[in-house]
N, C-alpha and C positions, 0 to 999 in steps of 0.2 A: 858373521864376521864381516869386516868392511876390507874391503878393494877400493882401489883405481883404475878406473878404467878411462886410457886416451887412445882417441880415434883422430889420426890426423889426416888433410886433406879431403878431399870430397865424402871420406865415411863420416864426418863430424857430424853428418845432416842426419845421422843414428844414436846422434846424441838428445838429452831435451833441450826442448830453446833453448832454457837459459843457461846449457853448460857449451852451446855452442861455440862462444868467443874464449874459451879457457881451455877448449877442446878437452874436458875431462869432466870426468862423474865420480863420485864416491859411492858405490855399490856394497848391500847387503846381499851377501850369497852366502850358501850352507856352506860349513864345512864339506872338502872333497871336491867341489866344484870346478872343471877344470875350466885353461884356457876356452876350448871352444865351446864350453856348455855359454860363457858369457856371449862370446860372438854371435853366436841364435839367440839367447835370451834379448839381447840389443837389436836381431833382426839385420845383422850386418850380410851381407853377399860373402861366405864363404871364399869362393873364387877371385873375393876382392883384397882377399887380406894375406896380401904379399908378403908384409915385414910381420912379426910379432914378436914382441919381446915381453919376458919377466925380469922384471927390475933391474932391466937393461943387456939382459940375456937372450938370445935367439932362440924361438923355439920354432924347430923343424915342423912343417905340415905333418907329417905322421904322429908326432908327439902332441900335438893341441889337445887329442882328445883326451888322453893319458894325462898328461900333464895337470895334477891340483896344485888349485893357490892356496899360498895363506894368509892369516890377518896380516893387514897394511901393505898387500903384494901392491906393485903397479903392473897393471896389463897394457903394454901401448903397441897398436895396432896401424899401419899403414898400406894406402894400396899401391898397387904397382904404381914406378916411377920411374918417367922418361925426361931425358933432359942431354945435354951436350955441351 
């Protein structure tokens, strides 16, 4: 099944070149796959991925692993973020 997967901010550099500047990827993953099975399979820092949402939904760090997408989910992923 196909996903989206968006890495904003410095994880985008866990995207391929060439999805760098669109910050997003369309991904083949099995069925059942959850949010953080993508984040390791991309190689992302764990520890870095602050924000996560599905399809614009928050998912709590405890639930990443629990949590399966489905066809056409968006996973957009961000790290912590400082600002004033």
């Amino acid at each position: 099944m196909k996903i989206t997967l968006k890495l904003f901010a410095s994880l985008a550099a866990h995207l391929p070149a060439e999805a760098r500047s669109s910050h997003k990827v369309v991904l083949d993953v099995d069925p059942g796959t959850t949010a953080l099975d993508v984040i390791r399979r991309q190689r992302v820092p764990e520890a870095l991925c602050a924000i996560v949402l599905i399809d614009g939904v928050w998912v709590a760090r405890p639930d990443r692993a629990t949590r399966a997408l489905s066809e056409g989910q968006v996973l957009a992923v961000w790290p912590p973020i400082a600002g004033g």
